[in-house]
C-alpha positions in Angstrom: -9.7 -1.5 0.9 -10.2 -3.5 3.9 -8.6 -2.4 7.4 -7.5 -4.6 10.3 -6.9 -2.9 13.4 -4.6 -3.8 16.6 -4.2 -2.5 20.0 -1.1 -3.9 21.5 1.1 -3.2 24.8 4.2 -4.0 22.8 6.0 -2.2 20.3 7.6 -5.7 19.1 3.9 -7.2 17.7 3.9 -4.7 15.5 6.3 -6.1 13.1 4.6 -9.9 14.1 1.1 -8.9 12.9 1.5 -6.7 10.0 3.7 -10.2 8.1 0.9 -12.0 9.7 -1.2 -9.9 7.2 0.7 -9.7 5.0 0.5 -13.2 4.4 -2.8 -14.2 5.1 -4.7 -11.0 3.9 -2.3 -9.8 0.7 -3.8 -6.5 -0.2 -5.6 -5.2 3.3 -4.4 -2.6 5.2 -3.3 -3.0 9.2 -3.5 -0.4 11.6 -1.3 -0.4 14.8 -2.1 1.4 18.1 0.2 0.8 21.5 -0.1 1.6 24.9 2.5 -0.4 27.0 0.9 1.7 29.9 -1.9 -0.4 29.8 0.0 -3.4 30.7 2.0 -2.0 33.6 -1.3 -0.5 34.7 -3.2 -3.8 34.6 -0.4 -5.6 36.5 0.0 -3.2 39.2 -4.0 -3.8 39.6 -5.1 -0.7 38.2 -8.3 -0.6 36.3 -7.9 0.2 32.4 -11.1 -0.7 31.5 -11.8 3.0 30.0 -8.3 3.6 28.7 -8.7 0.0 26.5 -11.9 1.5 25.0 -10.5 5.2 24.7 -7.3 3.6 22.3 -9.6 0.9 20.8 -11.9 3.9 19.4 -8.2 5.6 17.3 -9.4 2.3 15.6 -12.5 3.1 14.7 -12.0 3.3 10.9 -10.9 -0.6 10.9 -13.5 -2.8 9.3 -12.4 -5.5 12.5 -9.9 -5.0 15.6 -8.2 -7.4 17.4 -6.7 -7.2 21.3 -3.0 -9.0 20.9 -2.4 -9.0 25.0 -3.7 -11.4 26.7 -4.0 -9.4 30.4 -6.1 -6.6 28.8 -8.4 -9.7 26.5 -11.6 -9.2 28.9 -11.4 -5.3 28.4 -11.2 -5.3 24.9 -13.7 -8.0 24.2 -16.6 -6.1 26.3 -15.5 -3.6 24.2 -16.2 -5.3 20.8 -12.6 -6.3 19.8 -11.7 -10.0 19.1 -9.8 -11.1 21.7 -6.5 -12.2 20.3 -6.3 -15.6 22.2 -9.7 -16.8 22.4 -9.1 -18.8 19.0 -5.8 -20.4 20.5 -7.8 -21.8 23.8 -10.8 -22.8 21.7 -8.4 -25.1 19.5 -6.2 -26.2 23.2 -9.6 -27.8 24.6 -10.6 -29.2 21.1 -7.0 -31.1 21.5 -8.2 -32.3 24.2 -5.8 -33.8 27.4 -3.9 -31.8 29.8 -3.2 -28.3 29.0 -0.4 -26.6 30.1 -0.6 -22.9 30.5 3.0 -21.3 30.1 3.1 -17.6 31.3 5.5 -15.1 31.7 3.7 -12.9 33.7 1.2 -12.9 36.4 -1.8 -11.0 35.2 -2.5 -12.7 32.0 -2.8 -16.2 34.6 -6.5 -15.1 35.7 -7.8 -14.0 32.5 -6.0 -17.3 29.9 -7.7 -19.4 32.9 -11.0 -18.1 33.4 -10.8 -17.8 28.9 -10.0 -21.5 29.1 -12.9 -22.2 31.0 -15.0 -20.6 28.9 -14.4 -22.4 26.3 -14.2 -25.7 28.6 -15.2 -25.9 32.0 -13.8 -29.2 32.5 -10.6 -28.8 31.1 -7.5 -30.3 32.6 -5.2 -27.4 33.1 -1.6 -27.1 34.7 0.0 -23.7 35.3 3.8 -23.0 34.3 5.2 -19.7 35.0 7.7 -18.8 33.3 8.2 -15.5 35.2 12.0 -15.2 35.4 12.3 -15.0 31.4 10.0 -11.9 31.1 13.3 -9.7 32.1 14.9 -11.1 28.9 11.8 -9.8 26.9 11.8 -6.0 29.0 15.7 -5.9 28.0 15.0 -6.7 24.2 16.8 -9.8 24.5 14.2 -12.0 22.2 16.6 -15.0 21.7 17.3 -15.5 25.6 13.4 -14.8 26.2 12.2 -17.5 24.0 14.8 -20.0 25.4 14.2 -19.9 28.7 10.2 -20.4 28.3 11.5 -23.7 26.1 13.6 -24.9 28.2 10.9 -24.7 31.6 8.5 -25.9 29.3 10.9 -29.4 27.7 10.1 -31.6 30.2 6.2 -30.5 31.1 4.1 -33.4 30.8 0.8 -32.5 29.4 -0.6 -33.1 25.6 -1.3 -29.4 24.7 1.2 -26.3 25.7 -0.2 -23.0 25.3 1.9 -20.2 25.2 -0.6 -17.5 26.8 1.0 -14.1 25.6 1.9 -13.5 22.0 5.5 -12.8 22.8 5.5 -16.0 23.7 4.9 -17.5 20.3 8.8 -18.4 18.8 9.7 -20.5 21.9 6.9 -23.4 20.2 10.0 -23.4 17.6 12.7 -24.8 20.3 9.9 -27.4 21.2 10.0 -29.7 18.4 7.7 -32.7 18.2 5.1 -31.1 20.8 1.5 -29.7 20.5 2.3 -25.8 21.1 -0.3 -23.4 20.4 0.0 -19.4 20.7 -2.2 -16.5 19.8 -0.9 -14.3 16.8 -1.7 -16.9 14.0 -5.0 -17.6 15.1 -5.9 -14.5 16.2 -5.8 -12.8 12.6 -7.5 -15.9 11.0 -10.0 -15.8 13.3 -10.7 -11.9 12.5 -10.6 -12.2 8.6 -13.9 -14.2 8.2 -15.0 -11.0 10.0 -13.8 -8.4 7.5 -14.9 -8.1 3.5 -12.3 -9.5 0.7 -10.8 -7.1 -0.7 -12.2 -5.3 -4.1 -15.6 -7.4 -3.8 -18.9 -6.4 -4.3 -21.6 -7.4 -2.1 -23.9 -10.3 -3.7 -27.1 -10.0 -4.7 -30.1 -11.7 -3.2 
């Protein structure tokens, strides 16, 4: 049986990614490791280079692994993971127009940018902090969370809104008729083309 893995600085994705699986990959198995460590670590400026390959390697059994946070992307991508929101800013430059990059906290800024201009070094790109909601999301207050990322992002002119961490992803709900984009969806379609169907046999030549 196939095996995707997940390294996550949330205990809340989780429960996002195994449905996520559960619905796009019926029948594969999903591994969870999290460190929320990691996250504190990186935003305080501490290296975690190391530690992100130490927990990626309790994965090591997974036919694929996949990064979900955005701060620790870089770490976990040297390291052979997909990085869960590379898909997401491939398909915000393929829009095309402005982008607006919503973020609730300050590390994952640097790495969603440079990512961005990876993928597009000419991209028009606006920057939206939405910093005084991540207290809603550290006090397990979900609804209030996603709200207040909606309602500093309502009136945001731009043609693409990128929601750059994964708990972000429910606040594109509460903005109805515009072009939101976020990580978790993409991120395990973009790591299934990666892993074996399930039950097959390899073809012969």
């Amino acid at each position: 049986m196939s095996t995707i893995g997940f390294l996550h600085t949330a205990d809340v994705h989780v429960a996002t990614f195994r449905a996520l699986v559960a619905e796009l990959a019926p029948g594969w198995r999903d591994e969870h490791v999290v460190d929320a460590g990691l996250l504190a670590d990186a935003r305080a400026g501490i290296p975690v280079e190391e530690r992100v390959r130490a927990r990626l390697a309790e994965l090591a059994g997974a036919d694929v692994i996949v990064c979900t946070c955005s701060t620790i992307g870089p770490e976990a991508e040297r390291a052979g993971a997909v990085r869960g929101d590379r898909p997401m800013a491939r398909a915000a430059v393929t829009a095309g127009g402005r982008i607006a990059v919503a973020y609730a906290v300050e590390s994952t800024l640097e790495p969603t940018t440079a990512l961005l201009r990876e993928e597009d070094p000419a991209a028009d790109l606006m920057f939206v902090p939405c910093l005084e909601a991540w207290q809603f999301f550290e006090a397990g207050h979900s609804g209030r969370y996603h709200e207040a990322i909606a309602a500093r992002l309502r009136d945001v002119e731009a043609e693409v809104i990128v929601l750059a961490q994964p708990s972000m992803a429910p606040a594109a709900a509460l903005l109805p008729g515009r072009l939101v984009l976020s990580s978790p969806r993409t991120a395990v379609l973009a790591a299934l083309p990666r892993t074996p169907a399930p039950n097959s046999s390899p073809q012969q030549p």
